[in-house]
N, C-alpha and C positions, 0 to 999 in steps of 0.2 A: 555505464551501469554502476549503481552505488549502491550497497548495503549500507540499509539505514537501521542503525545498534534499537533493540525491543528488549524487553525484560522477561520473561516470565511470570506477568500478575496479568491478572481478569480485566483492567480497566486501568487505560495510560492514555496520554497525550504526549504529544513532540513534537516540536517545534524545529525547522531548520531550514536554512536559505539553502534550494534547490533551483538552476536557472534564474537568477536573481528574482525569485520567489520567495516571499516569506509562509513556508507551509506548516498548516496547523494538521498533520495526523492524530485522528485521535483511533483508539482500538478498544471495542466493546465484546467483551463475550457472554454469549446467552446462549439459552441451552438448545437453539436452533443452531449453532454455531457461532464464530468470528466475524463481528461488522466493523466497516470503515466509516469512519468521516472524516472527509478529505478538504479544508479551506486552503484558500492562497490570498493572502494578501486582506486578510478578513473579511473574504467572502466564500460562502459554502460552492466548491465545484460540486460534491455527490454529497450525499448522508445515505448513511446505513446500508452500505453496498456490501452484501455478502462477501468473505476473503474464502479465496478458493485457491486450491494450487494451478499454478502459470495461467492462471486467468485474470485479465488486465482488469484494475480496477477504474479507470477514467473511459477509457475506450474511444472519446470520442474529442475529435477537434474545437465542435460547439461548445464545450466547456472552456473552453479559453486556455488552459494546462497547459505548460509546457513540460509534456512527459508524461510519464503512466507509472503504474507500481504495479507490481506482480509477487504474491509467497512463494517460496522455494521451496519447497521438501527436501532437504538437505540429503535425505538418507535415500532419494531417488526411488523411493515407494509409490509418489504420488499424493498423499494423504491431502486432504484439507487440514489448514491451522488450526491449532485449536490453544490456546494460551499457556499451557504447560510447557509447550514448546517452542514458544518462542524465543530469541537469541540462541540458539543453539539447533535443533531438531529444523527449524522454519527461521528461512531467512526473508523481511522485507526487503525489496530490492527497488531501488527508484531507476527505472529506465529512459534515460537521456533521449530528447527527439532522436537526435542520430539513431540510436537503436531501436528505433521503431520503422515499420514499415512507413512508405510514402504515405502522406496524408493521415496518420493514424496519430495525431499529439504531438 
């Protein structure tokens, strides 16, 4: 499990070698909430996956991924993210195959 460093603004990309992965996070806020889009390797695994608390954003093995991400609610309230609080309130977390269940990424 890795915390991957977010800022605090409406609209960011990051970039960083996960599981010798070259991954392209990007984070979009609209006023339905926080969405992902998730590439690896310069190709889109998801677009515009709603970010929710401890709900996997890849979910699924057919994506090719190795691994999944999940927000934190830091303050253990629950909340979904919403971009004020990000790096501090909501933590991105990238979860290593190991920490997933069997067959899940």
């Amino acid at each position: 499990m890795l915390v991957v460093p977010t800022q605090a603004v409406p609209n960011q990309t990051l970039t960083v070698i996960l599981a010798g992965q070259q991954v392209q996070v990007t984070l979009l806020q609209k006023s339905t909430g926080l969405y992902m889009d998730l590439q690896s390797n310069g190709e889109e695994v998801v677009g515009l996956v709603v970010c929710q608390n401890l709900n996997r954003i890849v979910r699924d093995l057919y994506f090719g991924f190795i691994g999944d991400f999940v927000f934190l609610d830091n303050t253990g309230a629950g909340a979904d993210p919403d971009f004020t609080g990000l790096g501090s309130r909501f933590s991105l977390i990238y979860l290593e195959a190991a920490d997933l269940p069997p067959g899940a990424g």
